[in-house]
VMD Tcl script that draws the C-alpha trace (Angstrom):
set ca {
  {58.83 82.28 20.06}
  {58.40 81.79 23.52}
  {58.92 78.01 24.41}
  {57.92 76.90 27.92}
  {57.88 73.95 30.34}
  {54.18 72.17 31.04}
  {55.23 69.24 32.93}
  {57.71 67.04 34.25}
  {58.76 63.81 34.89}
  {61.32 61.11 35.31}
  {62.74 57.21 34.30}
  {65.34 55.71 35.80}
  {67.86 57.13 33.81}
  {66.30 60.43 32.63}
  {63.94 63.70 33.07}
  {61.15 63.85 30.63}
  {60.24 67.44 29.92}
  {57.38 68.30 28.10}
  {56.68 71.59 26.35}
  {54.02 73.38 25.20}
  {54.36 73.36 21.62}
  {53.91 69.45 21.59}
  {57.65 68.16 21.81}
  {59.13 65.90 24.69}
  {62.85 66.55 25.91}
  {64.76 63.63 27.42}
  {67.60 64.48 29.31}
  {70.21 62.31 31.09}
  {70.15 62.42 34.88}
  {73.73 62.44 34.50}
  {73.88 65.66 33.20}
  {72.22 66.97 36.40}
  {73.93 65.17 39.76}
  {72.15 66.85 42.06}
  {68.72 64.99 40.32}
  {70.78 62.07 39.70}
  {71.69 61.60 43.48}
  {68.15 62.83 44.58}
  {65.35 60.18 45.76}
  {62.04 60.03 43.65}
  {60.49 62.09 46.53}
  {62.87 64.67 46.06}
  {62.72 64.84 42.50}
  {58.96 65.25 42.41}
  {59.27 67.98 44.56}
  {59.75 70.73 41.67}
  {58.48 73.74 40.41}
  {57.90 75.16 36.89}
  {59.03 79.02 37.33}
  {58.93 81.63 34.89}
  {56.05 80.90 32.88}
  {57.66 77.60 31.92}
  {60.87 78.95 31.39}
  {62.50 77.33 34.29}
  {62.79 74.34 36.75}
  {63.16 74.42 40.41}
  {63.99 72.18 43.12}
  {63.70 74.26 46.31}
  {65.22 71.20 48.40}
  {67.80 70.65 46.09}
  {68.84 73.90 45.28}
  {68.60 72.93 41.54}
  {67.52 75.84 39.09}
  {66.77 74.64 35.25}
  {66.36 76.59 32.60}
  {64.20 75.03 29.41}
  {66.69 77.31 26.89}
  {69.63 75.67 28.62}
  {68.12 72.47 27.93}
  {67.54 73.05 24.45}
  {70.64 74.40 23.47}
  {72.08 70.75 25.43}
  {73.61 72.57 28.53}
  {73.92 70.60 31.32}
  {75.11 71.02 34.73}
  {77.08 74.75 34.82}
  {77.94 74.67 38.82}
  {80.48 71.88 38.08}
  {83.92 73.02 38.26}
  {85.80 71.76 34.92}
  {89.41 69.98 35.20}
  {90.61 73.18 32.97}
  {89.89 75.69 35.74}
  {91.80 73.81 38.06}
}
mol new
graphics top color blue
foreach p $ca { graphics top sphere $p radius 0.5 }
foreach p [lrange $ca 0 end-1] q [lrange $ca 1 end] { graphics top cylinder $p $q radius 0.2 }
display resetview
């Protein structure tokens, strides 16, 4: 089953993803600290890519994907304390 992105939006705290089989997604800004440090203007400035498979902040250099978001993946650019 092909699940995709239909819109977007955002709380203080978290991004509010809504697909198109009916269900709502909210994710922690934390997760994401490129969103978290980005103004509402910035934020708004996305794209849904891929048919609704992804999100995409051209200013931010942010790429999204929904299945990463399902499977609770947050942030993968961050370099962990182990790898150190």
């Amino acid at each position: 089953m092909n699940i995709s992105a239909k819109s977007l939006r955002f709380d203080e705290n978290s991004m509010w993803v809504d697909l198109a089989d009916g269900r709502s997604l909210g994710i922690p800004l934390a997760w994401f600290p490129r969103l978290l440090a980005a103004t509402p203007e910035q934020r708004a400035a996305y794209e849904i890519s891929g048919g609704g498979a992804g999100l995409h902040w051209p200013g931010l250099d942010e790429d999204i994907s929904v299945a990463g978001l399902l499977s609770g993946r947050g942030d993968q650019t961050a370099v962990s304390s182990a790898a150190e």
